[in-house]
BAMI-27859 format. One record per residue (C-alpha): residue number from 1; chain; x, y, z. Coordinates in Angstrom, 2 decimals, m for minus. Example, Ala and Ser with C-alpha at 12.3 -4.5 7.8 and 13.67 -1.06 7.14 Angstrom:
<atoms>
ATOM   num   chaine        c1        c2        c3
ATOM     1        A     12.30     m4.50      7.80
ATOM     2        A     13.67     m1.06      7.14
</atoms>
This chain:
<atoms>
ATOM   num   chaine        c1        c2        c3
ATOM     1        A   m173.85    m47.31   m157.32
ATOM     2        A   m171.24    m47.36   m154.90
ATOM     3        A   m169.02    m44.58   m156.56
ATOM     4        A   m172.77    m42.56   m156.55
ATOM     5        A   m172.78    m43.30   m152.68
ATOM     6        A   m169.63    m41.93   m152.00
ATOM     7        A   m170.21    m38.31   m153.90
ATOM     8        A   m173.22    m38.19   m152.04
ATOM     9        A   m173.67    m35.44   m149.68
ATOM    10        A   m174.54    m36.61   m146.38
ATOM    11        A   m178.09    m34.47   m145.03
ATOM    12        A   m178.13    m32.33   m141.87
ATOM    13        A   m179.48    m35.51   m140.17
ATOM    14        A   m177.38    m37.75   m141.10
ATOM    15        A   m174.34    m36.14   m140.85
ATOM    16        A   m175.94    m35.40   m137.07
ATOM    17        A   m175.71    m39.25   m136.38
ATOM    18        A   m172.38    m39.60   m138.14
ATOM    19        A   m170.54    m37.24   m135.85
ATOM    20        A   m172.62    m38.61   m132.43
ATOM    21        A   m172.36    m42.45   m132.69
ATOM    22        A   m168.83    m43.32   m134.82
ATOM    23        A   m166.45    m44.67   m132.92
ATOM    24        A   m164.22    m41.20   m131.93
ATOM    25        A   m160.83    m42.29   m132.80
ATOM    26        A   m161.96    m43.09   m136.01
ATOM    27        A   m164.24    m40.08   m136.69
ATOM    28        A   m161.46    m37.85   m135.46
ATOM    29        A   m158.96    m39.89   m138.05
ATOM    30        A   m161.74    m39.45   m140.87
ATOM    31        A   m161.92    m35.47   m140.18
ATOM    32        A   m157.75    m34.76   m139.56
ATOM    33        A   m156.76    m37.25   m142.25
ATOM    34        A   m157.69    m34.50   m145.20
ATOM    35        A   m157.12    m31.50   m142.58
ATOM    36        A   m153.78    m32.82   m142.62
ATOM    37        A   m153.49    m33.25   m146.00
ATOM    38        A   m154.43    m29.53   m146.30
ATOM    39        A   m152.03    m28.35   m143.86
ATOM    40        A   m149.27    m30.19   m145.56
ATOM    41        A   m150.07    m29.15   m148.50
ATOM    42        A   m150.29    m25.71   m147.53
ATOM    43        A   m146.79    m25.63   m145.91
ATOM    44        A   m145.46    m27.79   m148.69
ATOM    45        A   m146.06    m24.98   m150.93
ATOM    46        A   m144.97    m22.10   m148.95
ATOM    47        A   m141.44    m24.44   m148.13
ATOM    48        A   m141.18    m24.43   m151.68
ATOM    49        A   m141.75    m20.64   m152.04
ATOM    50        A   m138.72    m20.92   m149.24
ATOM    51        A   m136.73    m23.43   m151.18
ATOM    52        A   m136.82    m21.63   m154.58
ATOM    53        A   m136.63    m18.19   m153.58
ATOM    54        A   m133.74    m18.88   m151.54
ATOM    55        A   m131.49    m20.58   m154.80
ATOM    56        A   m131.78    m16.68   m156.22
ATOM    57        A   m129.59    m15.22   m152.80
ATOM    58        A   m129.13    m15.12   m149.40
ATOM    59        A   m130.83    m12.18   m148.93
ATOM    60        A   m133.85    m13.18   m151.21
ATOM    61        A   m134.12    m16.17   m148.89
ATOM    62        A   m134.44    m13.84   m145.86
ATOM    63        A   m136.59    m11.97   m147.42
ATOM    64        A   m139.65    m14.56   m147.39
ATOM    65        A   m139.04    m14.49   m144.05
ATOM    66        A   m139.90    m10.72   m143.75
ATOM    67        A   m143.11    m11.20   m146.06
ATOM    68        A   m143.96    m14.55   m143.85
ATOM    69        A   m145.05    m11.61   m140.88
ATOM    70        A   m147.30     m9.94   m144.20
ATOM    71        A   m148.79    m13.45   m144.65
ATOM    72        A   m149.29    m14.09   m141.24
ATOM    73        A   m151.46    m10.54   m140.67
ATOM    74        A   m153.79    m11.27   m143.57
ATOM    75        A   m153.87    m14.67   m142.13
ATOM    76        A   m155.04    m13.71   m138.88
ATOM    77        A   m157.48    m11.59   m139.87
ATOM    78        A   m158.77    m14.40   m142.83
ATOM    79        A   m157.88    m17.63   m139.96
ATOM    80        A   m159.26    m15.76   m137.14
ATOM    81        A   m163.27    m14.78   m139.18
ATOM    82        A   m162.96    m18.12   m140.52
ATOM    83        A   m162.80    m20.50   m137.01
ATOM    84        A   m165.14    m17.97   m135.23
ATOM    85        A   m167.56    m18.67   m137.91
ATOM    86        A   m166.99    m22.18   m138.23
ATOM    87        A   m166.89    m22.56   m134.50
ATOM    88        A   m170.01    m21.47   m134.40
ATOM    89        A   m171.28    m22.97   m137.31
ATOM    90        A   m170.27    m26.53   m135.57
ATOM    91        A   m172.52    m25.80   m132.92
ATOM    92        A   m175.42    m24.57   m134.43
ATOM    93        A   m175.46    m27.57   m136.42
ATOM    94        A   m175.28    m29.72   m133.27
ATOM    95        A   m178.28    m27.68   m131.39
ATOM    96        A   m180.08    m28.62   m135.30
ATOM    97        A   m180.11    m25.01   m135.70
ATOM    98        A   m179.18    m25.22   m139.67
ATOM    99        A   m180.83    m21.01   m140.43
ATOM   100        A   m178.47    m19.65   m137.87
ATOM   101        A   m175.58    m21.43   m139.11
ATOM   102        A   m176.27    m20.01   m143.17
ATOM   103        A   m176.30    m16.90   m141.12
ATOM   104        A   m172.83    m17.43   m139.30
ATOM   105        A   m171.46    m18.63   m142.61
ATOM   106        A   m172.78    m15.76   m144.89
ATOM   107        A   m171.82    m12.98   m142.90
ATOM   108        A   m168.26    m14.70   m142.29
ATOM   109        A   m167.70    m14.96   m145.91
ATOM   110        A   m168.63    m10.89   m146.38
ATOM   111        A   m166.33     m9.97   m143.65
ATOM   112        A   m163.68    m11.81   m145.62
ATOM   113        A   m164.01    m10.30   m148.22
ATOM   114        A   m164.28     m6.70   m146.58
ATOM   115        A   m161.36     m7.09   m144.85
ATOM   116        A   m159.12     m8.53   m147.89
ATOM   117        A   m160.25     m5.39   m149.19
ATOM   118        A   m158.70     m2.89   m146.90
ATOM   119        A   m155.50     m4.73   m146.34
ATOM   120        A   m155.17     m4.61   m150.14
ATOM   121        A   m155.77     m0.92   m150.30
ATOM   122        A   m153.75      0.23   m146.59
ATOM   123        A   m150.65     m2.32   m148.11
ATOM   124        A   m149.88     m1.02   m151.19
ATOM   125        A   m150.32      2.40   m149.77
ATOM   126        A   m147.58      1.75   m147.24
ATOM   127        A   m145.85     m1.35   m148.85
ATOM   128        A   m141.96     m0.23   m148.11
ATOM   129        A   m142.69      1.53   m145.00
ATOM   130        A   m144.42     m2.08   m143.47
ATOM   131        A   m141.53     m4.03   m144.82
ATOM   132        A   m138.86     m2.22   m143.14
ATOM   133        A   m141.00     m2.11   m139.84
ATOM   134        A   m141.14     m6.17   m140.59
ATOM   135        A   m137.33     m6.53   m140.56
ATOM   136        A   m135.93     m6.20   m144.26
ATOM   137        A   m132.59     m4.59   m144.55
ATOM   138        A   m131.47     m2.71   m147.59
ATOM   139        A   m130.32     m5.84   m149.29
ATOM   140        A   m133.36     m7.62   m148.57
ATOM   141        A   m135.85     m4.52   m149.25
ATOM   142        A   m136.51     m5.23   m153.27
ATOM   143        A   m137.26     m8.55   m152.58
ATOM   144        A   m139.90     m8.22   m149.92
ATOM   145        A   m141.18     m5.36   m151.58
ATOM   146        A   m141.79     m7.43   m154.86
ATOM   147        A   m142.90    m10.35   m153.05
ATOM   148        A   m145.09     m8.27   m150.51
ATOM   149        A   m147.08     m6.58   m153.72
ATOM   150        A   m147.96     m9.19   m155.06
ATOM   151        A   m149.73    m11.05   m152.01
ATOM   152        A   m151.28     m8.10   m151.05
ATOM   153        A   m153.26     m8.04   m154.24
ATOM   154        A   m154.29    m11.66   m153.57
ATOM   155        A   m155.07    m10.72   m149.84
ATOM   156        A   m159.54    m10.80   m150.64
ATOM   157        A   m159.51    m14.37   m152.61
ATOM   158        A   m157.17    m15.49   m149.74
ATOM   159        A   m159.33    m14.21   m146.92
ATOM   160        A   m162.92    m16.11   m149.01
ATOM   161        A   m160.43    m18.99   m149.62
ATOM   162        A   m160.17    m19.68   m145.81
ATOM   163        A   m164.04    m19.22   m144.78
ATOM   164        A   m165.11    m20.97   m147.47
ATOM   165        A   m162.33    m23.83   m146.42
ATOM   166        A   m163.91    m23.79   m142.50
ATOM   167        A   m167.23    m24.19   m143.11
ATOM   168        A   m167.02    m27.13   m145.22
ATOM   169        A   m164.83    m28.63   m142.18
ATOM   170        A   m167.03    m27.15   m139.47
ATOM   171        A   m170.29    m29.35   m141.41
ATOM   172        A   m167.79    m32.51   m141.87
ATOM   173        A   m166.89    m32.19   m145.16
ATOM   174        A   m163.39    m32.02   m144.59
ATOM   175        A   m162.67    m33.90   m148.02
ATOM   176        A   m163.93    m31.37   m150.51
ATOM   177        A   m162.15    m28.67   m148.48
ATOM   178        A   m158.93    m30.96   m148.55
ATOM   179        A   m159.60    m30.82   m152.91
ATOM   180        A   m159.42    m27.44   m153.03
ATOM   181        A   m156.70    m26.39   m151.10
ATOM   182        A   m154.66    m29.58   m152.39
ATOM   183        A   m154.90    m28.77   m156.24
ATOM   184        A   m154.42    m24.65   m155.64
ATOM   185        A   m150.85    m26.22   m153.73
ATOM   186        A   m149.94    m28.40   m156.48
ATOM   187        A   m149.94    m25.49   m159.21
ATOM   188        A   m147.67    m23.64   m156.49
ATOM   189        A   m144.95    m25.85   m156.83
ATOM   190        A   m145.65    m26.06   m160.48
ATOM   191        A   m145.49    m22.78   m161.01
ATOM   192        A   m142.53    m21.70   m158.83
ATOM   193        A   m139.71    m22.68   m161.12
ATOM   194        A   m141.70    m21.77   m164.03
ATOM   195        A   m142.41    m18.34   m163.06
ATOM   196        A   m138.93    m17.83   m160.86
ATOM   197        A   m136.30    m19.31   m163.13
ATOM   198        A   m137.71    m19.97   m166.63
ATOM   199        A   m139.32    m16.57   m166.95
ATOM   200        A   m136.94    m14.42   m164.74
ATOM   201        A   m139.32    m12.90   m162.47
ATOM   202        A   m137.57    m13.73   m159.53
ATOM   203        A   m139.18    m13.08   m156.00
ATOM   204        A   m142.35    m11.64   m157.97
ATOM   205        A   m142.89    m15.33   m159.30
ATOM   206        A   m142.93    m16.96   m156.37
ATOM   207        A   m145.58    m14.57   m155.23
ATOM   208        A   m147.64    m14.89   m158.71
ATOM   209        A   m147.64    m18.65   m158.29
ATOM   210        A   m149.07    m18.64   m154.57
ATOM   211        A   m151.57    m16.25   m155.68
ATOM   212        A   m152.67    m18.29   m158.29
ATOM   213        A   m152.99    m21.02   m156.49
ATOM   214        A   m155.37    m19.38   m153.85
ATOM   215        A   m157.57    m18.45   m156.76
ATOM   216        A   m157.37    m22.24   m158.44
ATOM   217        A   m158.40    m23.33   m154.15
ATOM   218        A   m161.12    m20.52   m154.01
ATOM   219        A   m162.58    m21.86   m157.41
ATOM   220        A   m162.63    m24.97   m156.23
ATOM   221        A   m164.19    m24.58   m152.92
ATOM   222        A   m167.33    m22.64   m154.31
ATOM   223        A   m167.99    m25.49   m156.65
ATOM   224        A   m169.44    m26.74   m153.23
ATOM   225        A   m171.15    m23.97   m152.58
ATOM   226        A   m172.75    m23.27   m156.16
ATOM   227        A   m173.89    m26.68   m156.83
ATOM   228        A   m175.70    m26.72   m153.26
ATOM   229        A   m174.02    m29.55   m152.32
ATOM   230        A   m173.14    m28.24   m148.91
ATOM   231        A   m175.14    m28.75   m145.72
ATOM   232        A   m174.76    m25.26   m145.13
ATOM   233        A   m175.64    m22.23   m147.62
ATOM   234        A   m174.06    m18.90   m149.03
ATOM   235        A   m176.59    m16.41   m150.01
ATOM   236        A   m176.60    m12.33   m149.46
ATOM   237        A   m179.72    m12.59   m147.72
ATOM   238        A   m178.53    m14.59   m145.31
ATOM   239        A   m175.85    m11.87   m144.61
ATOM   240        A   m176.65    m10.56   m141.21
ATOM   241        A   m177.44     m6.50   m141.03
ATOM   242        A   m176.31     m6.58   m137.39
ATOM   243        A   m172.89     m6.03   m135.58
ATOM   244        A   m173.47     m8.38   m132.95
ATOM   245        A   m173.57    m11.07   m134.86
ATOM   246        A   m169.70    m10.17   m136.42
ATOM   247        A   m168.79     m9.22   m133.23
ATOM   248        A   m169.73    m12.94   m131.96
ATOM   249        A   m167.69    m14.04   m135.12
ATOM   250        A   m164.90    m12.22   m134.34
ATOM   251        A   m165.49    m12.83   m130.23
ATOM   252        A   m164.86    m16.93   m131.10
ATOM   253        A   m162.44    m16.61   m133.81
ATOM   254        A   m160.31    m14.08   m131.61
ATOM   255        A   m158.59    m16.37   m130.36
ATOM   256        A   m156.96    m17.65   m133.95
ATOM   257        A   m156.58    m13.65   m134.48
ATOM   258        A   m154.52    m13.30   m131.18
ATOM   259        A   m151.90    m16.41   m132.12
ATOM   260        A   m151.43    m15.27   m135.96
ATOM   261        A   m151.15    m11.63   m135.27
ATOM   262        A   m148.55    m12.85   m132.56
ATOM   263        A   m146.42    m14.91   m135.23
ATOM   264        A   m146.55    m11.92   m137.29
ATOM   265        A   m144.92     m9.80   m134.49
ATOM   266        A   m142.59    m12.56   m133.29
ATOM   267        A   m141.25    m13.34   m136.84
ATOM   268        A   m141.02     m9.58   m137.21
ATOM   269        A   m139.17     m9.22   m134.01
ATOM   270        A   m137.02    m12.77   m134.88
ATOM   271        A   m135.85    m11.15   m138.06
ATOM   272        A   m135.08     m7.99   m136.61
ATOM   273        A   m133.01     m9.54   m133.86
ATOM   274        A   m131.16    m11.95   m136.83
ATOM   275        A   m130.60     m9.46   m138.88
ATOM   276        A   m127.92     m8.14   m136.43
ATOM   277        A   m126.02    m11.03   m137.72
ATOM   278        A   m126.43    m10.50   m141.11
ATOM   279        A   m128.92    m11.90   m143.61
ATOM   280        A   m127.36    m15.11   m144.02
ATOM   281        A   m128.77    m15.62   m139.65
ATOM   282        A   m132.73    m14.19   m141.03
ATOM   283        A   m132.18    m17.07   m143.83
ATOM   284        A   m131.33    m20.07   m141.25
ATOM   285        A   m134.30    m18.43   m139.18
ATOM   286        A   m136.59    m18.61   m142.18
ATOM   287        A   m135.73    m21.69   m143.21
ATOM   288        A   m135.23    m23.15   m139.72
ATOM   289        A   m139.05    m22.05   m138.84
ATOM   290        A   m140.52    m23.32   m142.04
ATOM   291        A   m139.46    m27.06   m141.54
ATOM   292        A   m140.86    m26.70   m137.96
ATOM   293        A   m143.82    m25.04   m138.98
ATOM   294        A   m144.17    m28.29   m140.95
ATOM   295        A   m144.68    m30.45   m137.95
ATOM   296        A   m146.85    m27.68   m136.43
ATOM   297        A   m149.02    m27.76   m139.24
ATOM   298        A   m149.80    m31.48   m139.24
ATOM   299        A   m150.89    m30.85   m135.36
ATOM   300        A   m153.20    m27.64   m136.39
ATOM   301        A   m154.60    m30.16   m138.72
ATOM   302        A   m154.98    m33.12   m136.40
ATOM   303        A   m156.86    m30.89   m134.41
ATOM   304        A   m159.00    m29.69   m137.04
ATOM   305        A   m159.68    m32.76   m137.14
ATOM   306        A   m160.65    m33.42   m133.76
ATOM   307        A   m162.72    m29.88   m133.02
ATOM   308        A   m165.77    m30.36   m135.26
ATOM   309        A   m166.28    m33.96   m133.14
ATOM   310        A   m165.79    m32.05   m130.03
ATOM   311        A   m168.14    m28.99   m131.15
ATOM   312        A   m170.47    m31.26   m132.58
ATOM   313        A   m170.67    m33.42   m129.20
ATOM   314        A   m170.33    m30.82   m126.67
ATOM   315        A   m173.49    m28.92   m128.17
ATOM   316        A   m175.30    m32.17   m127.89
ATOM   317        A   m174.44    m32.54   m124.37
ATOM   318        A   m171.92    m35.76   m124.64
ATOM   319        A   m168.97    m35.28   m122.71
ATOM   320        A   m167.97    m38.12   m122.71
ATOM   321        A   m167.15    m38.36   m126.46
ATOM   322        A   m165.72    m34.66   m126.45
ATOM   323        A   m163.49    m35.76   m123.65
ATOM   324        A   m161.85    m39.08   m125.61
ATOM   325        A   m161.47    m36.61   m128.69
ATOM   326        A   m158.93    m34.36   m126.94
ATOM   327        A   m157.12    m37.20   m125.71
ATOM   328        A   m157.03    m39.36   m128.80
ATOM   329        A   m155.87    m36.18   m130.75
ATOM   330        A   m153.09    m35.60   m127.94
ATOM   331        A   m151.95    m39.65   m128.07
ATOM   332        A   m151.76    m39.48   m132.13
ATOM   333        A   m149.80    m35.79   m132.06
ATOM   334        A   m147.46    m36.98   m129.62
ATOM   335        A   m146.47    m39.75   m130.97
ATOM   336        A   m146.03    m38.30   m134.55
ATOM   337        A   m143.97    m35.13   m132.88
ATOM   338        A   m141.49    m37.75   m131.30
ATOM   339        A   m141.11    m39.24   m134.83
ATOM   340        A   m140.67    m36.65   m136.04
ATOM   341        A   m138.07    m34.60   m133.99
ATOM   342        A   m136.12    m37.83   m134.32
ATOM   343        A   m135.85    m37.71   m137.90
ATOM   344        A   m135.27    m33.74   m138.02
ATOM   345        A   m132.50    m33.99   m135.31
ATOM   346        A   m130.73    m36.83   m137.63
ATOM   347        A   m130.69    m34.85   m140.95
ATOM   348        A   m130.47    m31.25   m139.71
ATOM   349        A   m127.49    m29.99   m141.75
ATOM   350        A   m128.87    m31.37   m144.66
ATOM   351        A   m132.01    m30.42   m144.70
ATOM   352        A   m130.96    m26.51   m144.20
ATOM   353        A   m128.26    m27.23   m147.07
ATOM   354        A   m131.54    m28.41   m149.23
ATOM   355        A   m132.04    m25.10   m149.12
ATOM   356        A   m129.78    m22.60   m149.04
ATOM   357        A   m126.06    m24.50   m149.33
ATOM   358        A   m124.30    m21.75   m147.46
ATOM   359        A   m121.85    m22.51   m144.83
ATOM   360        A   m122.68    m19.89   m142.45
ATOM   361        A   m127.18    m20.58   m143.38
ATOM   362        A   m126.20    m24.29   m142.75
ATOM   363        A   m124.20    m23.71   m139.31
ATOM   364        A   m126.62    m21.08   m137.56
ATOM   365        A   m130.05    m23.07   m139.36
ATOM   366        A   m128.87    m26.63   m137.91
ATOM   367        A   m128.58    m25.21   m134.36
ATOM   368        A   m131.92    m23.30   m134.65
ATOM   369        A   m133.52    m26.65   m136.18
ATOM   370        A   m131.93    m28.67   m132.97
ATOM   371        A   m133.65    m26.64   m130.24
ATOM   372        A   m136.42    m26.93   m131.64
ATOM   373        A   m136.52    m30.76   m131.53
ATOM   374        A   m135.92    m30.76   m128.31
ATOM   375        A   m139.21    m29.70   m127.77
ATOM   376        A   m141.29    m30.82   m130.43
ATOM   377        A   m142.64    m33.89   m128.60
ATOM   378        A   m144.43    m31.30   m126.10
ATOM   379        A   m146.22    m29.18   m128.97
ATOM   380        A   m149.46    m31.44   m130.10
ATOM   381        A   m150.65    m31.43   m126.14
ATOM   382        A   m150.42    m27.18   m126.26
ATOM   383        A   m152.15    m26.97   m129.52
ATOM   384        A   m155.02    m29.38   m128.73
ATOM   385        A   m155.21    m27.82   m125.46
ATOM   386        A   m155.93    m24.66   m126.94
ATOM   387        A   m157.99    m25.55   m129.50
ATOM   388        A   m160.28    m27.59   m127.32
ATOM   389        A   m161.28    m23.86   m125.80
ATOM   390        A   m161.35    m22.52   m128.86
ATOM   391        A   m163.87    m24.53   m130.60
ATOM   392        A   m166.34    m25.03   m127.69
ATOM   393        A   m166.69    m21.17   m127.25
ATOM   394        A   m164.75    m20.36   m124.13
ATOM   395        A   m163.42    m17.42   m125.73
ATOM   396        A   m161.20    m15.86   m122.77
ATOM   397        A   m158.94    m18.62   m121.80
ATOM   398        A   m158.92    m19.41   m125.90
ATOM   399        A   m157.32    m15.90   m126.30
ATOM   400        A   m154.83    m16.19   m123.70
ATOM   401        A   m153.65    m19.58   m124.69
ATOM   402        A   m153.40    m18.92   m128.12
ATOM   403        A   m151.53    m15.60   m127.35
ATOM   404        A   m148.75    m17.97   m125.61
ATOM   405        A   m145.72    m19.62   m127.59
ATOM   406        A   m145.39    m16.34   m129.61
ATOM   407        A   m147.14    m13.51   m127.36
ATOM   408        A   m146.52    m13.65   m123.71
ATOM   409        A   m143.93    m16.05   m123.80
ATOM   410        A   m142.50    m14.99   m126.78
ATOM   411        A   m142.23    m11.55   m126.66
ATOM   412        A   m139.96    m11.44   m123.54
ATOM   413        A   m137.87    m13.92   m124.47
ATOM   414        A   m136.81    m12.52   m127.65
ATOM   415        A   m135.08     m9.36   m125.90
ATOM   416        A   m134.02    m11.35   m122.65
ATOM   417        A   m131.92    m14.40   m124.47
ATOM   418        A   m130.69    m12.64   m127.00
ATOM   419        A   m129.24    m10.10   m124.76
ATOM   420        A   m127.25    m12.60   m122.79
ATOM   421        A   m127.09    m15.28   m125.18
ATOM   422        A   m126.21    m13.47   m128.53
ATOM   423        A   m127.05    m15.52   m131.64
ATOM   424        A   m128.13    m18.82   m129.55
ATOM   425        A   m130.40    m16.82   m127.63
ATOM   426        A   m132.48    m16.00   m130.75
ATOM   427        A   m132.34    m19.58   m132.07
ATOM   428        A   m133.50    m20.59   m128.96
ATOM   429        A   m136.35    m18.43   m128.49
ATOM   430        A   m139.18    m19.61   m130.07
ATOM   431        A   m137.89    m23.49   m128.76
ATOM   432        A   m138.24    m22.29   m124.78
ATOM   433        A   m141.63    m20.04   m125.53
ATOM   434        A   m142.85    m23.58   m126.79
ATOM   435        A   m141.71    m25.22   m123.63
ATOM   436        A   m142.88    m22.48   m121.04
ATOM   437        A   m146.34    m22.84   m123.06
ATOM   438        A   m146.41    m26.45   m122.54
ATOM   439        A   m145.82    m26.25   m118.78
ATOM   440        A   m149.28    m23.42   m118.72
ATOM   441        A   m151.43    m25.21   m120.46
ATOM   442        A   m151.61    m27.91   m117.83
ATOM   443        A   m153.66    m26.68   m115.51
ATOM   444        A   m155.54    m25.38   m117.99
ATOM   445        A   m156.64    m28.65   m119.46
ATOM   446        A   m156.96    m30.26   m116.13
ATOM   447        A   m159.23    m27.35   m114.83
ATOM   448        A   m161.63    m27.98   m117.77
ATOM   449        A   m161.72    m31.73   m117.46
ATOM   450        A   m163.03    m31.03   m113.85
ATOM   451        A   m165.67    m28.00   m114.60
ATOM   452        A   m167.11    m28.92   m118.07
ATOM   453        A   m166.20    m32.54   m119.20
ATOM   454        A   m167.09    m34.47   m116.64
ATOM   455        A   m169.61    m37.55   m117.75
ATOM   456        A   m172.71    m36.67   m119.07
ATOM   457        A   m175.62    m38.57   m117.44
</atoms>
């Protein structure tokens, strides 16, 4: 009975009262717990993409870092239709509005699929072209281009993978979505060695493997969808015939569109400017970014967590509840960023060594890894921040905070330190875009405290 009660899905209505009356900090705990999970997972796998890639060469190891700008496109596009959908799905389903949301999530899941398309097609078309305008040298060229072919092809099922992943979050479902993109990550790290060393397929492997996996994740997540066991439905005639309803889509999710497509240009740009010093500096960089990616990830997934409970509350008018998500989020994030920087700061020789055991990686990755620390404690507040605009509509100041640690911060930074600097000035660009984003976003959150979050009566 019990184990009946728990594979239950909740109805419209009750997952209504569920996401209004809980206690916040431990509805926002439910949510991030598997959101988490899923970003961990998700990095996990793509670190070990890093870690076994980089035991072939040096320059095979910088070269995920040149087809980490190639994921990051398709994932801004795929991220970016996905939380404008869900975004709006969240609401919807707070105003009781369930038709509109099928709608939202329909028509996100064609323009997924749409767009995988034509990055597919447009990539192959001008695969070495984009991977020398991404930063691989000669020596790192075949690699990226093997590695870049293959996740093109997987570029559609990636984009579906993502939607399909947000709307079972946006409707509170969090767990099912934390299933599918769990077991897709476990047959990645299965399957990296396999493919890599046991079959000899090098940098090609490691690609195969992640693609696989985002077809295991996509197979998994439409279980939900097929069995209509999901509060909201797939169908082609729910698909919407008119352009202002993508353009709302894409309006919302622009936001997530702005901050990937930045981290694609930024780790263009940081690989460019590392490459000066050879490919062993792009392989610190790479590997350097991934392991603080990995804290970054559990914040994104924190506040996943936390932005269906403030969607869900702020479209039924409780501000009070929206408010005491953002800050629980921002207490929990902190604390775990302090943790963590501690422990990073302690082991960071070894853990770039894990890697890539190269005395020059290991010397420019542990610096890199350091400034980055220094700031980590101030990067859950800037997420949340941002994501608290994000997910209650207010699409302009979204955009512009999202286009901070690696747009308009970013972007100057990386010509301005490493002029003056040399090789510490591109270590320690992506650390002082964090911190100069930290220091914006204050206002920012104080501002909308004051105008929209004040108690409701």
């Amino acid at each position: 009975m019990h184990e009946h009660h728990i594979a239950r899905t909740l109805t419209s209505e009750e997952q209504h009262r569920r996401m209004l009356q809980t206690p916040v900090p431990k509805l926002v705990l439910s949510l991030a717990a598997p959101t988490v999970a899923s970003q961990l997972i998700s990095i996990i796998y793509n670190t070990a993409d890093t870690y076994f890639v980089s035991q072939i060469s040096t320059s095979a190891s910088a070269a995920v870092g040149v087809v980490f700008s190639l994921s990051s496109i398709i994932q801004a596009y795929g991220f970016g239709v996905a939380m404008g959908a869900s975004s709006l799905i969240s609401l919807r389903l707070g105003e009781k509005k369930d038709h509109k949301a099928n709608g939202y999530a329909s028509s996100g899941f064609f323009a997924e699929l749409v767009g995988g398309l034509l990055m597919l097609i447009f990539g192959l078309l001008f695969l070495e072209p984009l991977m020398r305008a991404l930063g691989a040298t000669e020596t790192m060229l075949p690699h990226a281009c093997a590695y870049g072919r293959i996740i093109l092809i997987g570029a559609p099922i990636m984009c579906c993978s993502f939607v399909l992943n947000c709307i079972l979050r946006a409707e509170g479902a969090a767990v099912v979505s934390m299933i599918g993109l769990c077991s897709g990550g476990l047959i990645n790290i299965a399957l990296d060695p396999l493919l890599i060393f046991t079959f000899e397929m090098g940098t090609a492997g490691a690609a195969i493997a992640t693609v696989a996996s985002q077809c295991v994740s996509f197979a998994i997540l439409s279980i939900a969808f097929l069995r209509g066991r999901s509060i909201v439905h797939l169908h082609p005639k729910y698909v919407s015939c008119h352009m202002r309803d993508y353009g709302q889509i894409i309006a919302v999710g622009f936001p997530t569109i702005a901050r990937q497509g930045m981290a694609s240009l930024a780790s263009a740009l940081m690989n460019i400017q590392g490459a000066i010093y050879g490919d062993a500096a792009v392989a610190a960089l790479t590997i350097s970014n991934k392991i603080y990616l990995l804290v970054r990830n559990v914040m994104i997934g924190i506040g996943q967590g936390f932005q269906p409970v403030a969607g869900y509350n702020y479209g039924a008018g409780d501000r009070k509840r929206t408010r005491e998500a953002f800050l629980f989020a921002t207490k929990l994030g902190t604390g775990i960023c302090i943790l963590a920087a501690g422990v990073i700061a302690a082991f960071a020789g070894s853990i770039i060594a894990w890697f890539r055991n190269d005395e020059q990686v290991v010397a420019i990755g542990r610096v890199a890894l350091l400034y980055a620390c220094a700031v980590m404690p101030f990067m859950a507040y800037s997420t949340f921040v941002n994501q608290l605009y994000q997910c209650l509509g207010f699409k302009l100041p979204a955009t512009v905070l999202a286009s901070l640690r690696q747009g308009i911060c970013f972007l100057p930074l990386i010509f301005i330190l490493p002029h003056y600097l040399g090789l510490a000035g591109v270590q320690a660009t992506q650390p002082a875009s964090d911190l100069l984003t930290f220091f914006i976003c204050i206002p920012f959150q104080i501002a909308f405290f004051r105008k929209h979050l004040q108690d409701s009566v």
